[in-house]
N, C-alpha and C positions, 0 to 999 in steps of 0.2 A: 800624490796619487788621489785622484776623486773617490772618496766613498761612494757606494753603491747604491741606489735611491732606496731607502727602506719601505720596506714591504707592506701592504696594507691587509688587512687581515679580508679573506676571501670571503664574498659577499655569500651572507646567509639566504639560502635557498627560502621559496615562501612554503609555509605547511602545506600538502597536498589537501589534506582531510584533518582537522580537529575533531579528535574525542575527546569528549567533557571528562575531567577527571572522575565524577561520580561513576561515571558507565565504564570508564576504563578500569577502576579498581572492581569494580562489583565483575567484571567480565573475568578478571584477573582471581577472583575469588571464587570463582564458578558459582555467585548468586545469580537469581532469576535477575533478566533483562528480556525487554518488551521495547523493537523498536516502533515509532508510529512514523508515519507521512506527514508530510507538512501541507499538499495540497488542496486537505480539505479543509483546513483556518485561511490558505491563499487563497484559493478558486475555489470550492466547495459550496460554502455556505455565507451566508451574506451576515453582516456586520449588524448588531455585536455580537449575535450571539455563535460566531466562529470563536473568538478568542474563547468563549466559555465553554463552549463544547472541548476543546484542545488544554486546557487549564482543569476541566474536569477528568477529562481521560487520566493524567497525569495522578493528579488525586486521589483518582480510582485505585490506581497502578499501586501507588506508595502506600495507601492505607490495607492493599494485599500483599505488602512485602515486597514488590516487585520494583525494581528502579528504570526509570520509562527510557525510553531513548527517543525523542523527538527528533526527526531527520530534516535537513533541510540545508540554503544556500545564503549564507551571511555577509552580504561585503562580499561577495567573491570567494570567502570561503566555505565547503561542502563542511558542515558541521553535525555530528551523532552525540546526541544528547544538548539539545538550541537550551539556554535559559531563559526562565520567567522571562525577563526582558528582552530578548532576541523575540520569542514566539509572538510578547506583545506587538512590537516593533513590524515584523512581517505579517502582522493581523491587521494593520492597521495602516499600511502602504499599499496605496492605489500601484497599477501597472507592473506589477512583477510577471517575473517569467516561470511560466510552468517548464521544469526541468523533467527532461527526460534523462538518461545514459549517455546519447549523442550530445546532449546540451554541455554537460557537466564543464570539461575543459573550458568551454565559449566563458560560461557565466562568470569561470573560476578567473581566466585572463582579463575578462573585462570589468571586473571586481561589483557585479550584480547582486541584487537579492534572487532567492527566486524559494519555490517553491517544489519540494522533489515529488515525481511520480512514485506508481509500484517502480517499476524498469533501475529507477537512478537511488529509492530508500532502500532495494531490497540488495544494490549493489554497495551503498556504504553501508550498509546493517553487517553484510559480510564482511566486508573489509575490517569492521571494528570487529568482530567476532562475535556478533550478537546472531542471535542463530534462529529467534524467532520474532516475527513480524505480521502485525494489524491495520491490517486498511479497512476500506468499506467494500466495495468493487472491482473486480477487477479490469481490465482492458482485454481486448480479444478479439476476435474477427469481424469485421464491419460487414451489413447487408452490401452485396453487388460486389465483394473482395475479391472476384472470379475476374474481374476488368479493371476494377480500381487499382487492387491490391493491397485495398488497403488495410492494416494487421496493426493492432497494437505493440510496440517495442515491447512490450511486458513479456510475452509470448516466448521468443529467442531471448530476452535475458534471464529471463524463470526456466530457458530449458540450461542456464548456463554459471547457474549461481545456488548453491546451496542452502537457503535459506526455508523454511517453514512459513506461510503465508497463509494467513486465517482470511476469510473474505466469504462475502455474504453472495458469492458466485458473479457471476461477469454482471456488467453493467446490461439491464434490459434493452436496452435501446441496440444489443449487439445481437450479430447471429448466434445463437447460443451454439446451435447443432454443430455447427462450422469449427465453432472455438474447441469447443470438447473433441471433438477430430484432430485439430492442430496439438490442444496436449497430448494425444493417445499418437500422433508422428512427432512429434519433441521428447517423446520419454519422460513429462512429468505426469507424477498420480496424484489421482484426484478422489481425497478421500471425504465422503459425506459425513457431518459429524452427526450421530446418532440417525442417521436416514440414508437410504439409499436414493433417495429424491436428490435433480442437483436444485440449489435456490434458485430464482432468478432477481437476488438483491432486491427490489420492493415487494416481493414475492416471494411466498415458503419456496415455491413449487413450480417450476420453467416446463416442467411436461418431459424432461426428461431426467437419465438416470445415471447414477455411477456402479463401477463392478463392487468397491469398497466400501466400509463405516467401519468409524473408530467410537466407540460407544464412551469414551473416559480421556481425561487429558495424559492419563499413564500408557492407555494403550498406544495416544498420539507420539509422545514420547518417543515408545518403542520402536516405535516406522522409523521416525528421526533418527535414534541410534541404529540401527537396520541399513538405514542409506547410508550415513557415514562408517561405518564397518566396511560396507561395498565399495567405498569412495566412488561416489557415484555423483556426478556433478549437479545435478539439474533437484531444483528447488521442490519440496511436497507441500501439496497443495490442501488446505484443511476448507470443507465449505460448510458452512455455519449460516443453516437458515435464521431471516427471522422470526417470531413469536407468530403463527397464524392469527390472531389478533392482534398485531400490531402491524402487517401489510397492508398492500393495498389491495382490493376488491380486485385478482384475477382479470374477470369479464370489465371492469372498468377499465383496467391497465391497459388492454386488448383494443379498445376503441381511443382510449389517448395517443396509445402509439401510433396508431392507423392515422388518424389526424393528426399527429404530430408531421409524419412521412411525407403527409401530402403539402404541409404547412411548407415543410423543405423544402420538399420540389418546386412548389410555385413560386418560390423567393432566391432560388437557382444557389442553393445553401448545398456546398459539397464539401468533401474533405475533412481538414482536421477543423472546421468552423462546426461540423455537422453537432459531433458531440455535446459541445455548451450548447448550443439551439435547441436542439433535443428536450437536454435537463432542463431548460430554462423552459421551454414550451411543456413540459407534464409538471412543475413546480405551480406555475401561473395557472394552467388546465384544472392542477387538482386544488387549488386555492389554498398553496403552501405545506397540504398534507403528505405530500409527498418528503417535504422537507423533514416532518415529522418519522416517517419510517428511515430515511438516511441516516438521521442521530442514533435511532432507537438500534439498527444495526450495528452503528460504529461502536455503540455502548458494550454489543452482545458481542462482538468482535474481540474487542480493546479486553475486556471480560475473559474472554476464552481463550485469547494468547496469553494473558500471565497467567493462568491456571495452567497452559502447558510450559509454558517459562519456568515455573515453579518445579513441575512434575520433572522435568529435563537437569535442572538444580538435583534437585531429591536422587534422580537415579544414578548422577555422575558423584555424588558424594557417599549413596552408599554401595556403586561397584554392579548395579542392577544392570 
């Protein structure tokens, strides 16, 4: 009688998502964790001083107790908490892919680097169980969105992800009015941190307003536990202007963008090209000071979320 062909042992599945040890024990420990973006060392900020800007945030993060979770796409895999040599690695690699939510699967099968959005950090931030998250800007309604349609992914995944998201208020170059309308019909709150002013990212102050302020990273906290109580899905939004001396000149901002607009139209520059056009045209306009308030938010940002990282640590250990 023929024996039977012996069995081969069933082919191991590939990781979906890697969580760095460090961030999974500390998540596991209820210490503060701080997820960040990878998009601003990929596309962001230009070379070298991307890697150092993303190497410092980290630093910042670890010398306040707090253990960072840099998000991003390695080889094909979606990784929360990239190491020193991964973040160099994609600092330092022309042509990656800016990863949104919709990307994730593409990059993951075709084994890519890439670079995660809010939309794609704020969704593995949750999956790892990190619960708060620092960018610099957000994404949000584009001028002419009434025809284009066109709407940051951010938007529908922030109404769809539980996560706290510190941000120095939507990217200027967006319709604010619009954006702030789409969170108030998505059901996320939008709370000003110490101002009822919202930012407008190179700017304290966009001209308009929010109904909230949390004056303390304890009070932020408490929203946080507030919404999970309710199990309520949709992310809170924390807007953290920057330093009115460290923005840009309002009325100056007002005439770059105006020239920026028209720069686009005359170059038949639409869609998802508009954005880097944009930034790359007020970076060049403002002779790289503009680059200068980008850092100086990320710092204020990166800053404010492990001060509520921590605060959220604190309440869950002593029962608040």
């Amino acid at each position: 009688m023929t024996a039977p062909p012996a069995r081969r042992p069933a082919a191991r599945s590939p990781q979906a998502v890697h969580v760095a040890e460090e961030v999974e024990r500390a998540v596991a420990e209820g210490r503060p964790v701080l997820a960040l973006e990878s998009t601003i060392f990929t596309h962001g900020l230009p070379r070298p001083r991307n890697l150092a800007v993303a190497l410092e945030a980290e630093r910042q993060l670890r010398a306040a107790g707090v253990v960072p979770a840099t998000i991003g796409v390695h080889a094909g895999v979606p990784t929360v908490g990239l190491s020193t040599e991964q973040i160099t690695e994609l600092a330092a690699t022309d042509g990656l892919d800016k990863v949104s939510l919709r990307d994730l699967p593409v990059v993951a099968a075709l084994g890519r680097h890439g670079g995660t959005t809010v939309a794609a950090t704020a969704f593995l931030a949750h999956r790892a169980g990190v619960r708060v998250f620092s960018t610099g800007g957000l994404g949000g309604v584009h001028f002419g969105a009434s025809e284009s349609f066109d709407e940051s992914a951010d938007l529908t995944t922030l109404a769809a992800t539980p996560v706290t998201v510190i941000s120095a208020g939507v990217k200027s170059i967006l319709d604010i009015r619009a954006t702030l309308e789409r969170f108030e019909t998505l059901n996320i709150p939008v709370l000003g941190y110490r101002t009822l002013r919202y930012p407008g990212f190179y700017v304290t102050d966009s001209g308009h307003t929010v109904n909230f302020s949390v004056d303390s990273p304890e009070q932020a906290a408490a929203v946080i536990e507030a919404r999970d109580r309710l199990d309520l899905p949709q992310a809170v939004l924390i807007a953290n202007p920057v330093h009115p001396d460290k923005q840009l000149p309002p009325e100056e901002l007002d005439g770059i963008l105006a020239r920026a607009w028209a720069e686009a139209e005359r170059k038949g520059v639409t869609g998802n090209a508009s954005t880097p056009f944009l930034l790359d045209f007020i970076q060049r306009d403002t002779g790289g000071r503009s680059l200068e308030v980008n850092v100086e938010v990320y710092r204020g940002n990166v800053r404010l979320g492990g001060e509520i990282a921590t605060a959220l640590a604190a309440a869950a250990t002593t029962g608040a």
